[in-house]
C-alpha positions as CSV (number, residue, x, y, z in Angstrom):
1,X,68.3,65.9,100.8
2,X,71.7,67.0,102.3
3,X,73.8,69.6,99.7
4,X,76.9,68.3,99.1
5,X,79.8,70.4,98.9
6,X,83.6,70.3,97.6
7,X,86.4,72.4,98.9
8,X,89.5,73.2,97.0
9,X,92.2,74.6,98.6
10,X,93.5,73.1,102.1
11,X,96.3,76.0,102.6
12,X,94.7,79.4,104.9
13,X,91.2,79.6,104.2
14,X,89.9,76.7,102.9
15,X,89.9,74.7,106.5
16,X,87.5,77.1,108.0
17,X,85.2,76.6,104.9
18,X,85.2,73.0,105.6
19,X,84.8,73.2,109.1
20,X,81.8,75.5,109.1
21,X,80.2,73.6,105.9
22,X,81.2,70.3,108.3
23,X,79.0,71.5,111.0
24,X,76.0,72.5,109.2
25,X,73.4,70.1,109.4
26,X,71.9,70.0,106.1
27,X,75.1,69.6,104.1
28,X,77.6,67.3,103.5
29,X,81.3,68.4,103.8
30,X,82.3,65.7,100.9
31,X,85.5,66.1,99.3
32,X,88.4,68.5,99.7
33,X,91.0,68.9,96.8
34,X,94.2,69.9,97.0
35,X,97.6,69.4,95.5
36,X,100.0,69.2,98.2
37,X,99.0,65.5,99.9
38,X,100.4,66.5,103.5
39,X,97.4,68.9,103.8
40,X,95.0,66.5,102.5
41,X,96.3,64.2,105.4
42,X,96.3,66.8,107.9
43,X,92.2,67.4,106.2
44,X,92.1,63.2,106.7
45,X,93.3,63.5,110.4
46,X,91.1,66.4,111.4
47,X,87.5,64.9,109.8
48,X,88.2,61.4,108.7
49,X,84.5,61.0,106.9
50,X,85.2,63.4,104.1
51,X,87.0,62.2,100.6
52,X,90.5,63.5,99.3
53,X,92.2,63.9,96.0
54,X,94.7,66.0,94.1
55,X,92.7,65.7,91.0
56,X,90.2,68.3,90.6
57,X,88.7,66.4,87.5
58,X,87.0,64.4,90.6
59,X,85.0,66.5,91.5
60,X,84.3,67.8,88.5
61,X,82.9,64.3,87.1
62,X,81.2,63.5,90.3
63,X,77.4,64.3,90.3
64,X,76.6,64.0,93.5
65,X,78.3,67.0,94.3
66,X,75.9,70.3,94.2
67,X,78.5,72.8,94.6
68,X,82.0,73.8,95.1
69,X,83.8,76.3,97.1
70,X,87.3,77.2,95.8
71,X,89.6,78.8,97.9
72,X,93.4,79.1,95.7
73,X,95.5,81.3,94.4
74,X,93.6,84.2,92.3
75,X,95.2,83.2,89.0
76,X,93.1,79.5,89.4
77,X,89.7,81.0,90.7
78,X,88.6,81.4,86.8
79,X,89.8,78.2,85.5
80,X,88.7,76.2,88.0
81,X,85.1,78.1,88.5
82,X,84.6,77.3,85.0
83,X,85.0,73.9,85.2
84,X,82.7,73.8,87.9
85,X,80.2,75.6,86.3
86,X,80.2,73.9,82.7
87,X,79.4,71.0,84.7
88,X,76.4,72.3,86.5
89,X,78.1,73.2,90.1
90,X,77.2,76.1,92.3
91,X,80.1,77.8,92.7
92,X,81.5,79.9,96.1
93,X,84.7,81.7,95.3
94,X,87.6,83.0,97.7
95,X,87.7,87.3,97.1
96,X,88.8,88.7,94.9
97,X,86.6,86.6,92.7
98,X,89.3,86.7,89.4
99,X,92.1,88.3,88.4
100,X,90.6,90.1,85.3
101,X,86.8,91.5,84.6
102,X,86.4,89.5,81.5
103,X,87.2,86.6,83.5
104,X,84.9,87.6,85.7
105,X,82.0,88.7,83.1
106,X,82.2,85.3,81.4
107,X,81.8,83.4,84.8
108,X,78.2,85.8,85.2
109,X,77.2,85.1,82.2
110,X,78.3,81.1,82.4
111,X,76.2,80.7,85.5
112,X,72.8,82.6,84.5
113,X,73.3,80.2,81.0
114,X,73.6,76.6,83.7
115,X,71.0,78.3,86.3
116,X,73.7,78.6,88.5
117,X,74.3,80.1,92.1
118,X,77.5,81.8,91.9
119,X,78.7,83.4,95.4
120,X,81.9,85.5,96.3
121,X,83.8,85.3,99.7
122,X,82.7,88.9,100.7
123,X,82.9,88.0,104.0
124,X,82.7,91.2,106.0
125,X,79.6,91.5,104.5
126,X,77.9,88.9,106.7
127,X,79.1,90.2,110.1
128,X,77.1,91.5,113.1
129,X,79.3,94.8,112.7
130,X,79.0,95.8,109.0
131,X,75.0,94.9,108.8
132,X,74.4,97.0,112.2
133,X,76.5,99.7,110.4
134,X,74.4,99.6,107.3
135,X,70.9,99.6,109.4
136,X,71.8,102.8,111.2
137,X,73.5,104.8,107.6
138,X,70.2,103.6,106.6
139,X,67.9,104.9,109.0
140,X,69.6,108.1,108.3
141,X,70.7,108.7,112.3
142,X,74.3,109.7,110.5
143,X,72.5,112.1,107.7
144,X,74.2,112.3,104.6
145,X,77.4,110.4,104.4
146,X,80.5,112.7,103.8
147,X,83.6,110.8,103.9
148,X,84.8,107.1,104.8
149,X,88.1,106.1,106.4
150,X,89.3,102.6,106.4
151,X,92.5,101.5,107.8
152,X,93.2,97.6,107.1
153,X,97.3,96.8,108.8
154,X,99.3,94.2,110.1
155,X,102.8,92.6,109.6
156,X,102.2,89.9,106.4
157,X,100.9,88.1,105.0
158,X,103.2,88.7,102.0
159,X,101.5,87.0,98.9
160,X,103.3,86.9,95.7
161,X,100.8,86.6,93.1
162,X,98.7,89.5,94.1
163,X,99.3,93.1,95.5
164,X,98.2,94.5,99.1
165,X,95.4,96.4,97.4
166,X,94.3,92.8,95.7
167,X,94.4,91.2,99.1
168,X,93.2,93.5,101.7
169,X,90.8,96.1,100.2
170,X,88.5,93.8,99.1
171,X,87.4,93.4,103.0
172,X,86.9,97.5,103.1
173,X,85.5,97.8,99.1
174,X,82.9,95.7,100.1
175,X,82.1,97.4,103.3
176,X,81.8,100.5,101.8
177,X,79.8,99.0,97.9
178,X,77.2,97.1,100.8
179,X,76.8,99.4,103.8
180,X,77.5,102.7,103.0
181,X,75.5,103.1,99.6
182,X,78.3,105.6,98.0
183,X,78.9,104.3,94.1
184,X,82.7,105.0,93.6
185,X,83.3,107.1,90.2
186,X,87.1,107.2,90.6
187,X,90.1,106.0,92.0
188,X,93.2,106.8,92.8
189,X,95.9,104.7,94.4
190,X,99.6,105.4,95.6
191,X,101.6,102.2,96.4
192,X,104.4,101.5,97.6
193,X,106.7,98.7,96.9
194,X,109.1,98.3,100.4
195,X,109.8,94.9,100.8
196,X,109.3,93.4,97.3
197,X,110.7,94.8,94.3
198,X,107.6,94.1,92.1
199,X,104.6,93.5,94.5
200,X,103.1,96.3,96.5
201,X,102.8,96.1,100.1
202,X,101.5,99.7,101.4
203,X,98.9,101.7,99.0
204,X,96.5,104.3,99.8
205,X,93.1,104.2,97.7
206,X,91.2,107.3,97.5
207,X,88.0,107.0,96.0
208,X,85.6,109.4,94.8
209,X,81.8,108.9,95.3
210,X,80.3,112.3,93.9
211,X,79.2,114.2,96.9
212,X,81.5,111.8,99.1
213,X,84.8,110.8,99.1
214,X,86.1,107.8,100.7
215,X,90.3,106.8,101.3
216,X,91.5,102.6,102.2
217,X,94.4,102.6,103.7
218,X,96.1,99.2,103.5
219,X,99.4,97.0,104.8
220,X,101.1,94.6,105.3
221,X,104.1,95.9,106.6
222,X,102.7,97.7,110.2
223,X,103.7,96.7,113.7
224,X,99.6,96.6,114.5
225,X,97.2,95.1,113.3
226,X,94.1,97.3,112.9
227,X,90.8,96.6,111.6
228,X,88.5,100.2,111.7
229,X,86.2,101.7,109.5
230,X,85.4,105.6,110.1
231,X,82.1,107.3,108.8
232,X,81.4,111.0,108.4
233,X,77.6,112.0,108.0
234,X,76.0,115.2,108.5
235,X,74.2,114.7,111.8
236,X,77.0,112.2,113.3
237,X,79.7,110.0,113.2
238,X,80.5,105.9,113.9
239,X,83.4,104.0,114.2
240,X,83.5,100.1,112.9
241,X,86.4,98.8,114.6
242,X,86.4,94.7,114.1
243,X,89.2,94.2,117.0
244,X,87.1,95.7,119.4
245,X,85.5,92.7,121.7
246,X,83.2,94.9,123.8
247,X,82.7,97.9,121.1
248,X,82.8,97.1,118.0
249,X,80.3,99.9,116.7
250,X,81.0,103.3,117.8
251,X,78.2,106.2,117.5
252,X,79.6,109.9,117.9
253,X,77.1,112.8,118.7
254,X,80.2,114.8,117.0
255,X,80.2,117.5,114.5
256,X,81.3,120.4,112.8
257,X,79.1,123.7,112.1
258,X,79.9,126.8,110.0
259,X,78.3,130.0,110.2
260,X,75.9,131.0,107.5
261,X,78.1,134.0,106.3
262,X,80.6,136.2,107.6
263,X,82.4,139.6,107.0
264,X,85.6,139.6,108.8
265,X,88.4,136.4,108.6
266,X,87.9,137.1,112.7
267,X,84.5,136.6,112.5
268,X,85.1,132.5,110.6
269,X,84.9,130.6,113.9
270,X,83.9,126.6,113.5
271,X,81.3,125.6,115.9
272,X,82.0,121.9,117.1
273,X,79.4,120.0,118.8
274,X,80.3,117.4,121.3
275,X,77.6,114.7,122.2
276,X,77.2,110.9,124.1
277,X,78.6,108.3,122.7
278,X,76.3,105.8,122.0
279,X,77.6,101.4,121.5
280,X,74.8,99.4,120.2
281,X,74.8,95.8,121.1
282,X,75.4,93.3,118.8
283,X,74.0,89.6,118.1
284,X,77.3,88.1,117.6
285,X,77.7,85.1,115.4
286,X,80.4,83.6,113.4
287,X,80.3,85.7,109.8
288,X,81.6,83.1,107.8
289,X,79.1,80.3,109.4
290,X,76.7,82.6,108.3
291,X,77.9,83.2,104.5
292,X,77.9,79.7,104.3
293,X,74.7,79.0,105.3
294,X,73.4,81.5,102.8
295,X,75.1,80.0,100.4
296,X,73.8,76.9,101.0
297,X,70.2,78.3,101.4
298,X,70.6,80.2,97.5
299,X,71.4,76.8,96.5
300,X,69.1,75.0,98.2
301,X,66.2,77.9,97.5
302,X,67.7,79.6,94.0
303,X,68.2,83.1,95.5
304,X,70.9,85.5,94.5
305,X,73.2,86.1,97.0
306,X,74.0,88.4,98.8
307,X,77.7,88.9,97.4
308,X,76.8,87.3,93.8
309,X,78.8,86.8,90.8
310,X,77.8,90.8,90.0
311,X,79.2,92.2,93.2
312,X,82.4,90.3,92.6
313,X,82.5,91.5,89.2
314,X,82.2,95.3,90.4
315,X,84.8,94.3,92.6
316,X,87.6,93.0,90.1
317,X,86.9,96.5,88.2
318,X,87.6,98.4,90.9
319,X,91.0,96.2,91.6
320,X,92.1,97.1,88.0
321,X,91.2,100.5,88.0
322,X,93.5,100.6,91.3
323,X,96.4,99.0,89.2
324,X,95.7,101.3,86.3
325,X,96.2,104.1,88.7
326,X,99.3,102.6,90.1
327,X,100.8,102.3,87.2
328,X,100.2,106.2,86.4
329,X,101.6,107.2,89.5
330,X,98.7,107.8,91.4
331,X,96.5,109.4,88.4
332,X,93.0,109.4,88.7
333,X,91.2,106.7,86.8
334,X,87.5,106.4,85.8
335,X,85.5,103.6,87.3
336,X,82.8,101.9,85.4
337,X,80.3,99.6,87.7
């Protein structure tokens, strides 16, 4: 039997959810929600065999729908998750997955009490790029991980409800909670409010992780857009960059070596080691077809996913921490994951 899904939210992200759900065989793209009625139309024109409605009560009360898969503003992803879940729905939410932990710790709890599979929209966690990247930290080519550099820019979008850290770290946080392995302890975030009076739209996020450190830089407010990932190990060093089409994974034979000891300042001479540059190649494939399709699969199988209900969790902490920090100028705040 077919799994048969609900999407609410028609605005950015929610079409791609219901095109890739549409085009996966063994589920039925059913009903999309929303509350403005031109987007249900334009939803109508595009893929006249699903259902509309502004109500989300419909889907709610309707049992033959398995799960749902909200993609709104933050502020509605508790509210409408619980809803979902009270009535026995599988739930895949847009990141971040709320907009406070205790929102986010009763949703956990709420789904282990129904038996169900609650998923978060971690989506760079499902590409070709990240995984490779986490196979090869893995394999220990890189040795011990020193120091991550993420650098997440482009002009808008401006969002009102959220802040630039809410809305674009996420993407790196995840990268760096999935593939690198480093457990942040700290945080500390400067942000800037430049064209918005009460919403930041530039921050810097500088994370400790114990032996490494790791700093986000995100924007919305840069001429470029750039999408890159930097990794310092021991041994070597790799570049993620996501715009890339040819390279997207990087692998620098590059380093840094200091003598053992020394008894003159003129005798303190860095060593740097220059290598090949190695570009592994990638099985491409669509990452959110492929979160979808594991979604569908916990469901169908009653795994844990990948980017559960927990790893959202972690994430909201992290988020507040950053506001915490914000608010203190840029002190350093303790994380607890």
């Amino acid at each position: 039997m077919n799994i048969r899904v609900a999407v609410v939210g028609a605005g950015y992200w929610g079409p791609n959810l219901i095109r890739n759900f549409n085009q996966i065989p063994d589920c039925d793209m059913a009903v999309c929600c929303d509350l403005d009625e031109r987007r249900l139309q334009h939803i109508k024109n595009l893929y006249p065999n699903i259902n509309v409605t502004t109500n989300f009560d419909d889907i709610v009360s309707d049992k033959s729908i398995d799960a749902v898969a909200i993609c709104t503003h933050v502020s509605a992803h508790y509210p409408l998750a619980k809803k979902a879940l009270e009535a026995g729905k599988h739930v895949l939410v847009e990141k971040p997955f709320t907009a406070k932990a205790e929102e986010a710790e009763e949703l956990v709890e709420l789904g282990r009490r129904n038996g169900c599979v609650i998923m978060v929209d971690h989506t760079f966690e499902y590409t070709a790029g990240v995984n490779k990247m986490k196979e090869i930290i893995e394999s220990g080519l890189l040795g011990d991980v020193l120091y991550v550099h993420c650098a997440r820019l482009n002009l808008g979008i401006f969002q009102k409800d959220i802040n630039v850290v809410w809305d674009l770290a996420p993407h790196d946080l995840s990268v760096i909670l999935y593939a690198t392995g480093l457990k942040p302890r700290s945080i500390r975030t400067v942000g800037m409010r430049l064209m918005h009076p009460k919403v930041e739209d530039v921050a810097i996020v500088t994370l400790n992780c114990g032996s490494a450190s790791a700093v986000i830089h995100v924007s919305w407010v840069d001429p470029l857009k750039v999408r890159r990932v930097s990794v310092v190990g021991t041994k070597q060093m790799l570049v993620y960059d996501d715009l890339d089409p040819m390279a997207k994974i990087q692998i620098y034979d590059k380093g840094v070596e200091k003598p053992p000891h020394y008894d003159t300042f003129g005798e303190f001479l860095c060593s740097y080691r220059y290598g090949d540059i190695h570009l592994p190649r990638l099985q491409e494939s669509e990452p959110l077809s492929v979160m979808c399709k594991h979604f569908l699969e916990c469901v169908r199988d009653g795994k844990v996913p990948r980017s559960d209900g927990e790893s959202g969790l972690r994430m909201v902490r992290i988020l507040e921490a950053s506001d915490q920090s914000i608010a203190q100028n840029g002190a350093e705040v303790a994380i607890s994951l």
